[in-house]
C-alpha positions as CSV (number, residue, x, y, z in Angstrom):
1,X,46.9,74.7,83.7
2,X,46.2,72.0,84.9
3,X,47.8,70.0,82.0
4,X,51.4,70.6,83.3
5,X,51.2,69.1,86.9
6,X,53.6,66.0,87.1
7,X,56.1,68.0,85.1
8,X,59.9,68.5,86.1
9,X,60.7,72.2,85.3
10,X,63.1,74.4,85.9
11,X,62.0,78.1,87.1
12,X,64.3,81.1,86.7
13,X,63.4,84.1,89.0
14,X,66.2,85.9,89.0
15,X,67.8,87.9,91.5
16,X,67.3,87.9,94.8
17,X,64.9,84.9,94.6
18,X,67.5,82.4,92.6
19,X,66.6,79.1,90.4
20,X,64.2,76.6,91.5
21,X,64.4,73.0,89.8
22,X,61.5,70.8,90.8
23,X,58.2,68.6,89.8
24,X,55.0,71.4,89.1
25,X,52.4,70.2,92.1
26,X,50.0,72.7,91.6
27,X,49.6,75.7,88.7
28,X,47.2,78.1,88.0
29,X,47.0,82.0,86.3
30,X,49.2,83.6,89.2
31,X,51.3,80.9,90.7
32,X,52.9,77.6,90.7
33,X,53.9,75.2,93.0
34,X,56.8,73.0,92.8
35,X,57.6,69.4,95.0
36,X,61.1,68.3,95.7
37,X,62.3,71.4,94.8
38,X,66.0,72.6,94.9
39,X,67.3,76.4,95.0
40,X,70.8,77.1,92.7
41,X,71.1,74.1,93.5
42,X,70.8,72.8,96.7
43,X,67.9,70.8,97.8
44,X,64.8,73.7,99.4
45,X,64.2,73.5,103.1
46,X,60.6,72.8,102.5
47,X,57.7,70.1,100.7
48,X,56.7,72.8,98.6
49,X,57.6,76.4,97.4
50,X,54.9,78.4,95.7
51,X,56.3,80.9,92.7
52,X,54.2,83.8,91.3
53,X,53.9,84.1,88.1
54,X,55.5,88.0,88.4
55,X,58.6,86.9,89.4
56,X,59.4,84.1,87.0
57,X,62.3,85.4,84.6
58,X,62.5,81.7,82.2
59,X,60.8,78.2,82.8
60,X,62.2,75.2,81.3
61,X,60.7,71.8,80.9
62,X,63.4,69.7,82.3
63,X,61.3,66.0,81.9
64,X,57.8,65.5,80.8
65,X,55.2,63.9,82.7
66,X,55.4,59.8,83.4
67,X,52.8,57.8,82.1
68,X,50.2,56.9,85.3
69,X,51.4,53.1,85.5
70,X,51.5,52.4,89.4
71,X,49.7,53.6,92.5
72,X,50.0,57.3,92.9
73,X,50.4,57.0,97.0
74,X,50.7,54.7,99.6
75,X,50.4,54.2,103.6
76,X,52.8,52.0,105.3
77,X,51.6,51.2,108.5
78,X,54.3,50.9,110.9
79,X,54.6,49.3,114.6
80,X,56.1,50.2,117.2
81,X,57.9,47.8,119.0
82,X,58.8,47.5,122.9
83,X,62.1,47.1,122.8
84,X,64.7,49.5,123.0
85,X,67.3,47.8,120.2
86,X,67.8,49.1,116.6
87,X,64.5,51.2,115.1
88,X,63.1,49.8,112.1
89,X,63.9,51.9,108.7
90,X,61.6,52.0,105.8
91,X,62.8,49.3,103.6
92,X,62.5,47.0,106.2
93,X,58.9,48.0,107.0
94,X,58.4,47.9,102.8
95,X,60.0,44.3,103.6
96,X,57.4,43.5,106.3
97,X,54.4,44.8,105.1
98,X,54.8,43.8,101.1
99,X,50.9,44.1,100.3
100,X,51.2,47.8,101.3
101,X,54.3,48.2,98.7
102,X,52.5,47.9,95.1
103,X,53.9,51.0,94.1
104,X,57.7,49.1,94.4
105,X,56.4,45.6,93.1
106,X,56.2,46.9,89.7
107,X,57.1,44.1,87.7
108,X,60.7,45.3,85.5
109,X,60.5,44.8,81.1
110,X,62.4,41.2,81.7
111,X,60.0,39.8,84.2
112,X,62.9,39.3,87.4
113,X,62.1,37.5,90.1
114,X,60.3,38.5,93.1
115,X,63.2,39.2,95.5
116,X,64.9,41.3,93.8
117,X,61.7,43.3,92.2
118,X,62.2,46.2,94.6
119,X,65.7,46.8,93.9
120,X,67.6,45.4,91.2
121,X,67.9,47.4,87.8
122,X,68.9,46.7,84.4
123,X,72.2,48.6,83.4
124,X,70.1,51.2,81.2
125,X,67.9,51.9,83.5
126,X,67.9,55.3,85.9
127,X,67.6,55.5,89.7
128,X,64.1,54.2,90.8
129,X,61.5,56.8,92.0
130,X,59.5,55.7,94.9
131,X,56.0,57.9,95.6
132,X,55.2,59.8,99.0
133,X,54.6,57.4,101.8
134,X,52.3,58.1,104.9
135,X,53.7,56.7,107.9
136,X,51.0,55.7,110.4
137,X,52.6,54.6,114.0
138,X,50.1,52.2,115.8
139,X,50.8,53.8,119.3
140,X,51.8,57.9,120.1
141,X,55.0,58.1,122.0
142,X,56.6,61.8,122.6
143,X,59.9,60.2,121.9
144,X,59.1,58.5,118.5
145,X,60.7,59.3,115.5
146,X,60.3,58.9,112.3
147,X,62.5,55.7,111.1
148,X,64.8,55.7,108.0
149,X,64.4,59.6,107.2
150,X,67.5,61.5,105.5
151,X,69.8,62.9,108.6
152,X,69.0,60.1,111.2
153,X,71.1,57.5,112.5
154,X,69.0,55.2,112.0
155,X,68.8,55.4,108.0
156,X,72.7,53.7,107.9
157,X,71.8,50.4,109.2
158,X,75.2,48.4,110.5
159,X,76.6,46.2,107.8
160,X,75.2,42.8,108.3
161,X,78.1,40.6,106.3
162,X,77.4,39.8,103.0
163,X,74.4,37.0,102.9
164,X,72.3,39.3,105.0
165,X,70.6,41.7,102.1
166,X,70.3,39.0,99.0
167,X,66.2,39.3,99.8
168,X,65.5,43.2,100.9
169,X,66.6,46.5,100.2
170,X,70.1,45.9,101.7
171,X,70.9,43.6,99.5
172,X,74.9,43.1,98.3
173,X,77.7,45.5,98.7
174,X,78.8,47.5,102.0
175,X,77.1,50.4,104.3
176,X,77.7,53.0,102.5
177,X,75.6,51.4,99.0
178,X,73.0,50.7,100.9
179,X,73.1,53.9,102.4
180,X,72.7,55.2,99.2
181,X,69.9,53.1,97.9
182,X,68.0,53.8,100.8
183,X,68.0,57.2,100.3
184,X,67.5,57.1,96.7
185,X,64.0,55.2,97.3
186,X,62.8,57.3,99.6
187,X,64.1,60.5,98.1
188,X,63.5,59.5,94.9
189,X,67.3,60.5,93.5
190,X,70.6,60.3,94.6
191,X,71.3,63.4,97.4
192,X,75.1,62.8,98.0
193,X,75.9,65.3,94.9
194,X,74.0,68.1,96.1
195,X,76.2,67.7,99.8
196,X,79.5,66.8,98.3
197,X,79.4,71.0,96.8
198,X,81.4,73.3,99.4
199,X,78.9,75.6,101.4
200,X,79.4,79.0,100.1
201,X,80.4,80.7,104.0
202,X,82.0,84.1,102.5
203,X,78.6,84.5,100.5
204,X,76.2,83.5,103.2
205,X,78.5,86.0,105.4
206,X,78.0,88.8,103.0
207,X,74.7,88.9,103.2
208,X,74.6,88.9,106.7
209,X,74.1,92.9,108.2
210,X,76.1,92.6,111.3
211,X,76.1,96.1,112.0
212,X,72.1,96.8,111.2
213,X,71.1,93.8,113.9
214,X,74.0,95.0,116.5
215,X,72.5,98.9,116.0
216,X,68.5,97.1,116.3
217,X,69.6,95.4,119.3
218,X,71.3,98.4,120.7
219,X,68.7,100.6,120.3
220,X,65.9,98.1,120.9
221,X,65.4,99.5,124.8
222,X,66.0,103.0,124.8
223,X,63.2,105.5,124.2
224,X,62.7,106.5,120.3
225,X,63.7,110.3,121.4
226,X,66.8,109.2,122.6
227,X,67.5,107.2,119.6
228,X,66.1,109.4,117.2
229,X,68.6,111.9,118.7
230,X,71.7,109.4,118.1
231,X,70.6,108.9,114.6
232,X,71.0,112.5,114.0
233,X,74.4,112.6,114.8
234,X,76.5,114.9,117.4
235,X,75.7,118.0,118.3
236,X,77.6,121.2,119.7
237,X,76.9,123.2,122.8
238,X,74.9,125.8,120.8
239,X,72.8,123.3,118.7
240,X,69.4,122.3,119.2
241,X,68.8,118.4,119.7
242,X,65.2,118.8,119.4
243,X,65.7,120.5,115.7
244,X,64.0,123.2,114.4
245,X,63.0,125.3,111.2
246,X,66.1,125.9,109.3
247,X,66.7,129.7,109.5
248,X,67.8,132.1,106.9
249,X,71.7,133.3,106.8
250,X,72.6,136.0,108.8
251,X,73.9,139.1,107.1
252,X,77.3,140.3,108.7
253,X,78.6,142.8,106.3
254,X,76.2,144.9,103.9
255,X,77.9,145.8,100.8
256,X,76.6,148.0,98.1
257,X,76.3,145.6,94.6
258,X,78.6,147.5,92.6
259,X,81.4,146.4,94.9
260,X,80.4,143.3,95.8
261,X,82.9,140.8,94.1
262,X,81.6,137.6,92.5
263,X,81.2,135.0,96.2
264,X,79.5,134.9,99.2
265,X,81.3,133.8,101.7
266,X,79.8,132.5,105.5
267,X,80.9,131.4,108.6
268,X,80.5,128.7,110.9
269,X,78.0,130.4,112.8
270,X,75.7,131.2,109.3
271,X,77.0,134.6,109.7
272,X,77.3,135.8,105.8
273,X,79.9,137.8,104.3
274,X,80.6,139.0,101.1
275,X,83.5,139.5,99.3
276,X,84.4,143.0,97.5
277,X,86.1,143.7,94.5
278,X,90.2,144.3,94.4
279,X,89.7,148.0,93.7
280,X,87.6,148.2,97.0
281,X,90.2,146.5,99.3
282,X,93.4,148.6,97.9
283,X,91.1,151.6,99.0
284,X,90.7,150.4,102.4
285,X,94.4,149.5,103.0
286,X,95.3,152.9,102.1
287,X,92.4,154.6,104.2
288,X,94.2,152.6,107.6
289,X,97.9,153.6,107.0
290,X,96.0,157.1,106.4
291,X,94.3,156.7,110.3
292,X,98.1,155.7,110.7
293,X,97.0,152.1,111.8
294,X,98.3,150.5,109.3
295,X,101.4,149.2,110.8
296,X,99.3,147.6,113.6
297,X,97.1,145.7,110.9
298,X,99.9,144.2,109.5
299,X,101.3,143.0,112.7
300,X,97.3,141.6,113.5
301,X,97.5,139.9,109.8
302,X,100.7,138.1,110.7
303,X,99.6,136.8,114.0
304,X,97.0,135.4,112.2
305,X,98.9,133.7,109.5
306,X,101.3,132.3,112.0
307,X,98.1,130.7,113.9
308,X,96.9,129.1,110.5
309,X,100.5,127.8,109.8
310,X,100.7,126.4,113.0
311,X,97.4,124.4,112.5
312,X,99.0,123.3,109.3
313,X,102.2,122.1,110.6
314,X,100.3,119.7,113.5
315,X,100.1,122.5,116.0
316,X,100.6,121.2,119.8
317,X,101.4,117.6,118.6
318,X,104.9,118.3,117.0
319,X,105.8,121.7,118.7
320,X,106.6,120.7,122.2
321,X,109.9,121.2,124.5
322,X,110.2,117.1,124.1
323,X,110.0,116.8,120.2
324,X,112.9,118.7,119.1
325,X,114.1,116.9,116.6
326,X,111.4,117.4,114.9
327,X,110.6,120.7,114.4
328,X,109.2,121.9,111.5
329,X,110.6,123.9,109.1
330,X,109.4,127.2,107.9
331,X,110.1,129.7,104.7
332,X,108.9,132.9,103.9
333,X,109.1,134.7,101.0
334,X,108.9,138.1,101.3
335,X,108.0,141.4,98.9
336,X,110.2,144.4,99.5
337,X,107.6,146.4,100.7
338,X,105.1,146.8,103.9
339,X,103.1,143.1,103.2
340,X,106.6,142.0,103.1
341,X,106.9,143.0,107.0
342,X,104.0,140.4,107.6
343,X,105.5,137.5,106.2
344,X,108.8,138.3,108.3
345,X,107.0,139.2,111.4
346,X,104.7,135.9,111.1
347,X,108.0,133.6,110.4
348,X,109.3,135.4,113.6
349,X,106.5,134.6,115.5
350,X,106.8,130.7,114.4
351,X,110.3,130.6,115.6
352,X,108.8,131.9,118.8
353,X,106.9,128.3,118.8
354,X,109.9,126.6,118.5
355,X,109.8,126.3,114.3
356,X,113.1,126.8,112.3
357,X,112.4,129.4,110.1
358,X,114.2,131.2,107.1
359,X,113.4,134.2,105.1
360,X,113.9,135.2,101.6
361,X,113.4,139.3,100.2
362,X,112.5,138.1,96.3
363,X,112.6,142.5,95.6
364,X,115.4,144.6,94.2
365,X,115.8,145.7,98.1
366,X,113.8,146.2,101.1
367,X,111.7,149.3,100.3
368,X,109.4,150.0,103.5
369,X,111.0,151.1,106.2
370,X,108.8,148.1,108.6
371,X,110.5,145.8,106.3
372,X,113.7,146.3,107.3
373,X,112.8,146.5,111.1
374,X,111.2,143.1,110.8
375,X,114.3,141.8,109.5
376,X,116.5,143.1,111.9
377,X,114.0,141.7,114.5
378,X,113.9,138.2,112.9
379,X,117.8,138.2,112.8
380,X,118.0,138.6,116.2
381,X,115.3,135.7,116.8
382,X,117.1,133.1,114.9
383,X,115.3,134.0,112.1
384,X,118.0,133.0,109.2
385,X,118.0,135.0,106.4
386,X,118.9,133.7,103.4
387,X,120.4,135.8,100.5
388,X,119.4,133.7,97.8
389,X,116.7,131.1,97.0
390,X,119.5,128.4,96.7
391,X,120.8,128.8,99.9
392,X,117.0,128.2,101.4
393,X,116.2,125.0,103.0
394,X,113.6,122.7,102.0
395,X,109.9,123.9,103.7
396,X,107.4,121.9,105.5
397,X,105.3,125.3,105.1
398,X,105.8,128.1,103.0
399,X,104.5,131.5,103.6
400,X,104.3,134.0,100.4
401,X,104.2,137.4,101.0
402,X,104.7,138.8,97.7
403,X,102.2,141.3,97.1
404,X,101.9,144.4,97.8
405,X,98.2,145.3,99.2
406,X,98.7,149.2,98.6
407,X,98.7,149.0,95.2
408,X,95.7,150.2,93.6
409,X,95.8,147.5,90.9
410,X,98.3,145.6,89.6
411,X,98.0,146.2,86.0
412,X,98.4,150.1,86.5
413,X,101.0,149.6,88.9
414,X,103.8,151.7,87.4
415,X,106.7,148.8,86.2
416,X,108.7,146.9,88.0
417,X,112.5,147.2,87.8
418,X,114.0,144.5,85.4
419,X,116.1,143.1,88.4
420,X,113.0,142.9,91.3
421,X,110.8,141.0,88.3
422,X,113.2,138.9,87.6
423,X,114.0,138.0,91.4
424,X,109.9,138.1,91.5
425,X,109.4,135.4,88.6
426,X,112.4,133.2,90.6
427,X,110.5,133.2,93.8
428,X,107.3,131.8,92.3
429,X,109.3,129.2,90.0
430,X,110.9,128.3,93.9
431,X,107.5,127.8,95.3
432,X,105.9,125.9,92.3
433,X,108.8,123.0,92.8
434,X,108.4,123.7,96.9
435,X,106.7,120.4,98.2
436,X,105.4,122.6,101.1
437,X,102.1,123.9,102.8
438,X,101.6,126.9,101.3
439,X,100.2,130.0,103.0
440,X,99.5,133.1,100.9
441,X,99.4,136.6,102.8
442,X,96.8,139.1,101.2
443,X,97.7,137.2,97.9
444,X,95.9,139.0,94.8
445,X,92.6,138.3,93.6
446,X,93.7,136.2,90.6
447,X,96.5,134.3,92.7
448,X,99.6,133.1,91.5
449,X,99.6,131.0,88.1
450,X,100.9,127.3,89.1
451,X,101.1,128.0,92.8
452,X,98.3,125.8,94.7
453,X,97.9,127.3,98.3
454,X,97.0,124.8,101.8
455,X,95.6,128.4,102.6
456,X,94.8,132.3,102.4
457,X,94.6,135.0,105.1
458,X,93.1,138.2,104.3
459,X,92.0,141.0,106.2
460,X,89.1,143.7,106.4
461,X,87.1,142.2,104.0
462,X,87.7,139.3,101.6
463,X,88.1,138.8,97.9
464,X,86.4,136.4,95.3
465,X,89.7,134.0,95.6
466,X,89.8,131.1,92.9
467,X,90.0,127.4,94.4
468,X,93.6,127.4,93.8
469,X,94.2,129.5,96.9
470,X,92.7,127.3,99.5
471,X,90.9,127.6,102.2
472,X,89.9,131.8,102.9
473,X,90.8,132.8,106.4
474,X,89.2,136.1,107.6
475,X,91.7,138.0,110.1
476,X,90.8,140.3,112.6
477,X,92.6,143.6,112.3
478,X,90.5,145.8,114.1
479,X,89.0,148.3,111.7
480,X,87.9,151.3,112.8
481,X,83.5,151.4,112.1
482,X,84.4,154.7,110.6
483,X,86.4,153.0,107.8
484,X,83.1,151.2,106.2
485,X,80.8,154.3,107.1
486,X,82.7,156.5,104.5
487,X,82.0,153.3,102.0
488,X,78.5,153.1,102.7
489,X,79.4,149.7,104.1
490,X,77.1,148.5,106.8
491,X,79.7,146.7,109.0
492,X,79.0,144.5,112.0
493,X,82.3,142.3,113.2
494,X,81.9,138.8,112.6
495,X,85.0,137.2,114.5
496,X,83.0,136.7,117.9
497,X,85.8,135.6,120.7
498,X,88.2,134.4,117.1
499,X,91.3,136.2,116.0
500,X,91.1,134.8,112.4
501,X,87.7,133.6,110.9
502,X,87.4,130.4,108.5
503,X,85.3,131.5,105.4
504,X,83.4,129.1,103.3
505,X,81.5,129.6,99.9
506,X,78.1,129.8,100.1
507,X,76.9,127.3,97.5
508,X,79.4,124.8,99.0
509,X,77.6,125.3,102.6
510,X,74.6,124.9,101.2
């Protein structure tokens, strides 16, 4: 290896290391060290940088090795003098000392004379390469420096006219040249190029984590509880800082598996519930209106869609005394039958909030008999109630309450008159085009083709809803126990101090 010392190469590590150009000083098996070296470009910090031999991607010979034909170092002894003037640079020294200069005596192809042998060159010829030069100082001084390096004010001698430099190394032309030439001898090639590039700030700047050194600073003096606590995140009232073993989901509700639908749903709290087949929850509507409680459940079911449609619309941030002229605007689209009286009682309950709300019957004609009293109630809260979908205004929520949870199923429901399917079909074309929040009220299991729902509130227990329905809200009705007992459903209430219960899929909270 140790052929290639003395040879200009260029080494290509790739990323994050970069390209090094520079003369091989040392090489063996497992790493090589380069002189003089420059990284992508720009002239290394250091003497030396050592490579290993893992990291090199490509390695170019840039220039072979020059033939040994002057003195491979030399020491330039220089004095210090007593006088506080102008500090001596290197070529001056080289001038005064000339028997410790061989290496720049070197005696050019045509035989020039001796005053200009250290700095004259034939037009063909490239910039002169000086070796590395010891600099011994004949006296220690804590404010010496060293004379005629690259950076100090002393390497750009003041221009002496134009017969001072016809004998030295400032010889002919201005400052700046000899500037130049200066550095060239004792850097051995030109460094101007490599500071004329624009320094890459943006770049640097990227690579620079500001926010990892402000968080290691912030956190440098606080205990590593404390800060092992604020890694974690925030934590509620009810949740342990300190951490624990995760524990298993709670079971709320017990179902039997032949009606359990095709979700689990959980809360919140990790309280799990499942969610029951349609044939399951038609039973259970009927079973309250037979305990003659199921007026009251629908009234529960639309408190709890109003509370969801208020969260929706921006809740205490828009409905206030002092921003009424933006009130939100509310539709509801109602079945003619006893669901129906939901959606009318919840878009009554929204005009109570200070909403402007608007109600559509999409049936033949109002059927149940809590239908019509809702309607006469909403009429006299400044409910409007609009006789056809054209004369609706546009909705900044829309609540649809268009099916009817006594059925048993909706495929042997007996049919629908021609007129109400009709009116039916035009109320679900209305909401498709509606560009509206959309709350569905006990909607059916399969949804609505082409309607996409903000959100769906059920009550008792929920279905398997598809995506398209939103987010499932649980409402609390208050079920008698009794109710689940004659099911075989082991029922424990999962609401805690809330009137309507967000639900979330189980894989997805996982």
């Amino acid at each position: 290896m140790s052929n290639w010392i003395g040879y200009a190469v260029s080494v290509n590590c790739g990323e994050p290391l970069g390209c090094y150009q520079g003369t091989i000083l040392e090489a063996d098996g497992t790493t090589i060290t380069l002189t003089k070296a420059f990284r992508n470009g720009f002239p290394y910090p250091k003497a030396q940088v050592t490579l290993n031999a893992a990291d090199i991607k490509d390695l170019k010979i840039i220039e072979a090795r020059p033939e040994p034909a002057e003195q491979t170092h030399s020491t330039v002894a220089v004095t210090k003098s007593h006088k506080k003037g102008q500090r001596a640079t290197v070529c001056e020294n080289l001038q005064a000392n000339p028997s410790s200069s061989g290496n720049q005596t070197t005696a050019t192809a045509s035989g020039s004379n001796n005053n200009k042998s250290g700095n004259s060159r034939t037009p063909n010829q490239g910039p002169a390469r000086s070796k590395p030069i010891d600099i011994q100082s004949t006296r220690s001084n804590k404010n010496n420096t060293h004379a005629g390096s690259y950076g100090n004010t002393g390497s750009t001698p003041k221009y002496r006219g134009a017969g001072g430099g016809s004998g030295g190394c400032g010889g002919g032309g201005g400052g700046h040249e000899k500037a130049r030439r200066r550095n060239e001898a004792c850097f051995g090639e030109a460094a101007d190029a490599a500071l004329a590039d624009d320094f890459d700030f943006e770049g640097n700047l990227a690579l620079f984590d500001k926010q990892a050194l402000w968080e290691q600073m912030r956190q440098s003096h606080r205990p590593d509880l404390v800060r092992q606590a604020d890694e974690l995140g925030k934590f509620r009232h009810d949740e342990n800082v300190l951490g624990g073993p995760a524990r298993a989901a709670r079971h709320a509700v017990r179902v039997p598996d032949a009606l359990r639908g095709e979700l689990d749903y959980v809360t919140d709290d990790g309280l799990l519930v499942p969610s029951v087949v349609p044939h399951l929850r038609y039973r259970l509507w009927d079973e309250l209106w037979r305990h003659e409680m199921g007026e009251s459940a629908l009234v529960l079911l639309a408190r709890a869609a109003a509370d969801v449609a208020l969260r929706l619309v921006g809740g205490g941030r828009r409905l206030e005394p002092r921003n009424a002229h933006q009130a939100p605007r509310v539709v509801a689209l109602l079945g003619g039958h006893a669901a129906g009286a939901a959606g009318a009682l919840a878009a009554r309950l929204l005009a109570a909030h200070g909403a402007r709300a608007a109600c559509h019957v999409a049936g033949a004609a109002p059927r149940a008999a809590a239908l019509r009293r809702e309607l006469a109630a909403a009429a006299l809260a400044g409910v409007e109630l609009a006789p056809s979908l054209d004369a609706l205004p546009s909705a900044d929520v829309l609540l649809l309450a268009l099916h009817d949870v006594r059925r048993a199923d909706a495929a042997a429901a007996p049919a629908a008159a021609a007129a109400a399917a009709e009116r039916h079909d035009a109320a679900l074309r209305w909401a498709r085009a509606a560009r509206a929040a959309v709350v569905a009220l006990e909607p059916p299991a399969a949804g609505w083709p082409g309607v996409s729902c903000r959100a769906a509130v059920l009550a008792l227990l929920p279905a398997a809803l598809p995506a398209a329905l939103g987010r499932v809200y649980l409402a609390n009705v208050a079920p008698p126990l009794v109710l689940f007992d004659d099911l075989h459903i082991t029922y424990r209430p999962p609401f805690g101090a809330a009137a309507v219960l967000a639900l979330h899929a189980a894989d997805d909270a996982d």
